[in-house]
C-alpha positions as CSV (number, residue, x, y, z in Angstrom):
1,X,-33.8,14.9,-15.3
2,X,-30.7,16.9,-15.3
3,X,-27.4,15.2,-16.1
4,X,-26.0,16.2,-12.6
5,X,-28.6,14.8,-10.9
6,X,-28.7,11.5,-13.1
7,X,-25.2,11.7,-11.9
8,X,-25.6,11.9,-7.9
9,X,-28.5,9.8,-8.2
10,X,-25.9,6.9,-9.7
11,X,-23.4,7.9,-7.2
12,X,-25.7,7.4,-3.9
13,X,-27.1,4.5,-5.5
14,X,-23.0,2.9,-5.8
15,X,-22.4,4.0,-2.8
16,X,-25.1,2.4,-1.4
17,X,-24.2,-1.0,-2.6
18,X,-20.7,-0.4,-1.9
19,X,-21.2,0.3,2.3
20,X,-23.5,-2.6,2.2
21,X,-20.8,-5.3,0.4
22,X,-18.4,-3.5,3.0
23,X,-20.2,-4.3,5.7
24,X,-21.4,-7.4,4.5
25,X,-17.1,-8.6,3.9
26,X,-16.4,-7.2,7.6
27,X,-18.8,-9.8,9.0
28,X,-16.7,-12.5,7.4
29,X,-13.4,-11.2,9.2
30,X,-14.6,-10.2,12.9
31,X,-11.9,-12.6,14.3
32,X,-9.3,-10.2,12.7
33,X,-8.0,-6.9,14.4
34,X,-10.6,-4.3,13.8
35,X,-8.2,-2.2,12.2
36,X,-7.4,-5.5,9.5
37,X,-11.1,-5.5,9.5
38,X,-12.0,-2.1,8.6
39,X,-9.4,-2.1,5.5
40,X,-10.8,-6.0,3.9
41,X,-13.9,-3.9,4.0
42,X,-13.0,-0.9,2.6
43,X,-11.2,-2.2,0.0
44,X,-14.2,-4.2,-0.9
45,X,-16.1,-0.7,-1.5
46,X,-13.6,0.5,-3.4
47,X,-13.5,-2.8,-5.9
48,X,-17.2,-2.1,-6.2
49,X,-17.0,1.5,-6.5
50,X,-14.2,0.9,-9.5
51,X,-16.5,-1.6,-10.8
52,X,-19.1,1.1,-11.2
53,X,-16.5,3.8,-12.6
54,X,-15.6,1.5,-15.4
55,X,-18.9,0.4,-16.3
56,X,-19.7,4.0,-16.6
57,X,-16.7,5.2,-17.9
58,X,-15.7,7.2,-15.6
59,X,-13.4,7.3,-12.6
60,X,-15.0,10.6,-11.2
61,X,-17.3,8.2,-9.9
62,X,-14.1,7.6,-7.2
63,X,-13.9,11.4,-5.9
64,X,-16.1,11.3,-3.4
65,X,-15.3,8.3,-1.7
66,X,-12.0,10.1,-0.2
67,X,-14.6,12.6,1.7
68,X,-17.4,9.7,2.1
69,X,-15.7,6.9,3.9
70,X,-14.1,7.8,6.6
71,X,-17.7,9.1,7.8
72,X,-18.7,5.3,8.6
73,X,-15.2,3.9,9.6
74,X,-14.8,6.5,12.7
75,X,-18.7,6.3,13.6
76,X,-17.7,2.3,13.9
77,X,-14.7,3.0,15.7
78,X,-16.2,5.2,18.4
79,X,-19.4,3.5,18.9
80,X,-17.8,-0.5,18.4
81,X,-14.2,0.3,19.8
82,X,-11.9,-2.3,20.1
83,X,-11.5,-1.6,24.4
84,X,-15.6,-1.8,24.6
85,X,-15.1,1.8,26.3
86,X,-16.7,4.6,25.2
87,X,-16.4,8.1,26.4
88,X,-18.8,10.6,25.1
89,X,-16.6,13.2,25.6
90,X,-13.7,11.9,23.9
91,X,-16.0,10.7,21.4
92,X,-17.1,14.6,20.4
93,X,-14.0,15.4,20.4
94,X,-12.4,13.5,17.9
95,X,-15.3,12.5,15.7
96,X,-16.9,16.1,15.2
97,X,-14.2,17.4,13.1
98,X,-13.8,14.6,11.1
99,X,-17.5,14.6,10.4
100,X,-17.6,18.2,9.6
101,X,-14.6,17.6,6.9
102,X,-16.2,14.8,5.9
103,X,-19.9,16.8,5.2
104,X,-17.6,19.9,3.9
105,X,-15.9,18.4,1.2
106,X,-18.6,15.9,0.1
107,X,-20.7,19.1,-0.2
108,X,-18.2,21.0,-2.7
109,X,-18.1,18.1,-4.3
110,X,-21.2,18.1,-5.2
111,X,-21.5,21.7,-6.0
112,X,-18.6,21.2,-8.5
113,X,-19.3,18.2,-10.3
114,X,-21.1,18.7,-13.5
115,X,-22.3,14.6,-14.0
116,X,-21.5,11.4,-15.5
117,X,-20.0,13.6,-18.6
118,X,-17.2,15.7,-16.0
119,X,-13.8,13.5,-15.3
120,X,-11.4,14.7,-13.5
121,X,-8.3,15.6,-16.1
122,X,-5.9,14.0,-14.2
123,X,-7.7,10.5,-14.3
124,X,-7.5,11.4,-18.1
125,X,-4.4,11.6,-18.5
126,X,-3.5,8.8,-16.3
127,X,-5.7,6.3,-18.6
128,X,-4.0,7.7,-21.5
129,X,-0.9,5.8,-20.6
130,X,0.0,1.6,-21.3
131,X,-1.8,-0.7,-18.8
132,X,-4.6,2.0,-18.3
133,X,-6.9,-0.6,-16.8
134,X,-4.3,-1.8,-14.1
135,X,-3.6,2.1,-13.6
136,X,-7.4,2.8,-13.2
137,X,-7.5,0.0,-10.5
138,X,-4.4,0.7,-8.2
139,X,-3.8,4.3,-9.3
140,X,-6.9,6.3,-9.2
141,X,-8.7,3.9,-6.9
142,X,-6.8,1.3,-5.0
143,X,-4.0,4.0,-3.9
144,X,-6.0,6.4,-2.7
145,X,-8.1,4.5,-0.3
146,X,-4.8,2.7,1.5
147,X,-3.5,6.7,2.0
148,X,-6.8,7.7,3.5
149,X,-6.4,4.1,5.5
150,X,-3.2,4.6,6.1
151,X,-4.1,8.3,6.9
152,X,-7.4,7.7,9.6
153,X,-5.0,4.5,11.4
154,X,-4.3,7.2,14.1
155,X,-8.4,7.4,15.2
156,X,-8.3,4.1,15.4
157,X,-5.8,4.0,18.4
158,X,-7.5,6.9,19.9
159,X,-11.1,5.6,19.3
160,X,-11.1,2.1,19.6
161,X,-8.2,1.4,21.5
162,X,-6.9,4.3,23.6
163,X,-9.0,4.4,26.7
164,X,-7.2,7.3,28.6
165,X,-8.8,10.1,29.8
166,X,-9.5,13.4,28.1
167,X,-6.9,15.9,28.3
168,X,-7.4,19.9,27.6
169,X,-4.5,18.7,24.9
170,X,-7.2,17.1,23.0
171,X,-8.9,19.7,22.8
172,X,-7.0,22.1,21.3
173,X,-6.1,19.4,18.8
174,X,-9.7,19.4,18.1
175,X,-9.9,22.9,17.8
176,X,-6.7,22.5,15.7
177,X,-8.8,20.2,12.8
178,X,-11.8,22.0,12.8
179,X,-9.6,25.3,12.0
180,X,-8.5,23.0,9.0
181,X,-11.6,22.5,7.7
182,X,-12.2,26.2,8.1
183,X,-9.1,26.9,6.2
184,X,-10.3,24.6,3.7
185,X,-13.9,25.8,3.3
186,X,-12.4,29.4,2.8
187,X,-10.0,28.8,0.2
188,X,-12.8,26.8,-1.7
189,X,-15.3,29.4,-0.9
190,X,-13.1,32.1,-2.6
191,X,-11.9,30.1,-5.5
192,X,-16.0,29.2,-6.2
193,X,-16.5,33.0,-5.8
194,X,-14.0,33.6,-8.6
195,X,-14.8,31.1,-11.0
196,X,-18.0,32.4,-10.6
197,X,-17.2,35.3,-13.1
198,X,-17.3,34.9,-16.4
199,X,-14.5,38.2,-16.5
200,X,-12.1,35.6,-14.8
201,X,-12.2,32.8,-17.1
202,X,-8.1,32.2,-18.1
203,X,-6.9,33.8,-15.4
204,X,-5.2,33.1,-12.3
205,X,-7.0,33.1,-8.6
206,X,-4.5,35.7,-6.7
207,X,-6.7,36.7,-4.4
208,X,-7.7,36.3,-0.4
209,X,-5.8,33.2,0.5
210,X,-4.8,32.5,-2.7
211,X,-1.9,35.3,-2.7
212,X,-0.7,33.7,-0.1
213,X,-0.5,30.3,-1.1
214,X,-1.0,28.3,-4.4
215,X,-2.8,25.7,-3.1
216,X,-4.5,27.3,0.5
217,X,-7.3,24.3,-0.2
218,X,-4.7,21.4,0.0
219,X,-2.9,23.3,3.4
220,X,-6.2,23.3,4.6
221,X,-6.6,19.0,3.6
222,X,-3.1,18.3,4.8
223,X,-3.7,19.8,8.1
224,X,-6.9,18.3,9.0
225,X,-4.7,14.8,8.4
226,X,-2.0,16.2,11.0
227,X,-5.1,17.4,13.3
228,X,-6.4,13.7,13.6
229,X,-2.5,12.5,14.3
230,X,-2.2,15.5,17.1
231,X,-5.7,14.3,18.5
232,X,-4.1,11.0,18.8
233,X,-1.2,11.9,20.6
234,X,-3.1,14.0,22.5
235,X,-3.8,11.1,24.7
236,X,-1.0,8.8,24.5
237,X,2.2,10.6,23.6
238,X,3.6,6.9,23.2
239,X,1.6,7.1,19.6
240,X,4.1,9.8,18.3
241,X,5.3,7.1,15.7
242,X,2.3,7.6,13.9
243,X,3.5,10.8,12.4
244,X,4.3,8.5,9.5
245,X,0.9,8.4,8.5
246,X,0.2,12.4,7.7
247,X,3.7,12.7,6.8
248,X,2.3,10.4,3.5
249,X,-0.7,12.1,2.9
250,X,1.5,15.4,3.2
251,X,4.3,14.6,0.6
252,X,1.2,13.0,-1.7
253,X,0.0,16.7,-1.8
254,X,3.2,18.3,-1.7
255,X,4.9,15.8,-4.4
256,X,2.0,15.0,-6.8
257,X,-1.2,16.8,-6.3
258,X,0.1,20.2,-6.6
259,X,2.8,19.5,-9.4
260,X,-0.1,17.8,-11.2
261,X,-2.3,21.3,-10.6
262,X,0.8,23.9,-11.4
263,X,1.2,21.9,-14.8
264,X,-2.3,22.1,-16.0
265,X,-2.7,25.8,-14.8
266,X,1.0,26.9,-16.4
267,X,-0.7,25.2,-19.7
268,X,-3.9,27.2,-19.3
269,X,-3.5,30.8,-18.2
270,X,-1.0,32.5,-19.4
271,X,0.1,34.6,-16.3
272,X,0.1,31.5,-13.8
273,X,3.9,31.1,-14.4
274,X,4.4,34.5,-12.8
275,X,2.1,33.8,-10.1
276,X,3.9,30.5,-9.7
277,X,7.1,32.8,-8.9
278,X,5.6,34.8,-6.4
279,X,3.5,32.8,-4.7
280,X,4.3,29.5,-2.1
281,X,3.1,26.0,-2.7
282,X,1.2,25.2,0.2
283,X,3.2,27.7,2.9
284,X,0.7,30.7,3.4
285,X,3.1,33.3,3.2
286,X,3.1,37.2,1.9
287,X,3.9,36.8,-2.1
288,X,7.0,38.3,-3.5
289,X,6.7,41.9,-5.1
């Protein structure tokens, strides 16, 4: 057995466990708010997810579980909403895109993880610091399942509690997502294409998307967060205070992720500082000559 597979095979197997201690700490809470409900649980996956990544020594183990769980949490909120309506149509709608983003990045994922053996470097270097346990826990696994709480709270109002009808404004915000996705898919598409060369090892991906953005991927991830928000509105413009919650995931990406990914490529290839000069963070936008 390959070391990847061992790997996946470990994964599915944590995973497993974790959905079912999930849903086994939501059935304790059911007199809660759904919403309250939904985040006791998936905090508990993510405790037993962390427990795993230690164990194994290795908080890769985590990646997936941005792209994994929101799968079950909207399937629950369409199907169990919180009005006890359901409306196919609204349904499709909303759920559709987040399931194909869901599928989408779980799949390159898995394409791009080599095993138990690959770890992310920026989980690396984060242990590397004092208190590395405590920044395992709330850094690398605790914070990023409250932003992809925080981040899906919009579906829940449209899913589970927003009972008005369908609009054609949802869905072009529907349409709006799944072009995220799309944007996604074909920045990762490209970069997988180009790492794919051996002639192209140490040097910088300036190419498609990628000369017009740095980070094409991560526009791609951002929107798809403002896509779900725009959905929500879609049907209840009294929402609109909910921008706070892709405005978060946005400055995360904006703030952190792609500073974190500028440094580590400025320290490996040699002409990424020049790119860097040319070329917009997230913005896609013709590079300067």
């Amino acid at each position: 057995m390959s070391n990847k597979l061992k790997g996946l095979l470990i994964t599915l197997a944590v995973y497993s466990l974790s959905l079912f201690c999930a849903v086994l700490m939501a059935s304790k809470f059911t007199f809660l708010n759904e919403w309250l409900m939904i985040l006791i649980a998936h905090l508990t996956a993510t405790i037993v997810v962390f427990a795993a990544s230690r164990f194994y020594k290795n908080s890769s183990l985590y990646d997936p579980f941005w792209s994994v769980a929101p799968a079950p949490i909207v399937f629950y909120l369409a199907f169990w909403p919180e009005s006890q309506e359901i409306n196919l149509e609204k349904i499709a709608l909303i759920i559709v895109p987040i399931l194909l983003w869901s599928f989408r990045l779980t799949i390159n994922w898995m394409r791009s993880w080599k095993g138990l053996q690959d770890e992310d470097f920026r989980y690396i270097n984060l242990k590397e610091k004092p208190f590395s346990g405590l920044i395992d826990l709330f850094g690398i696994h605790v914070y990023p399942t409250l932003q992809v709480n925080l981040s899906l709270l919009p579906a829940y109002y449209a899913l589970s509690v927003s009972v008005t009808n369908v609009t054609p404004l949802l869905y072009v915000a529907s349409i709006f997502t799944i072009l995220a996705v799309v944007l996604e898919t074909w920045a990762d598409e490209q970069m997988h294409a180009f790492k794919k060369d051996s002639n192209n090892n140490d040097q910088t991906m300036d190419k498609g998307l990628w000369s017009y953005s740095r980070h094409p991927n991560y526009l791609g991830e951002i929107l798809f967060w403002w896509g779900i928000y725009f959905m929500t509105i879609s049907l209840d413009i009294n929402y609109w205070p909910l921008f706070v919650c892709p405005l978060i995931m946005n400055l995360m990406f904006s703030l952190i992720t792609c500073s974190m990914m500028d440094e580590r490529s400025m320290l490996k290839r040699p002409d990424y500082q020049d790119y860097m000069s040319k070329t917009r963070q997230l913005i896609l936008w013709p590079s300067k000559r």
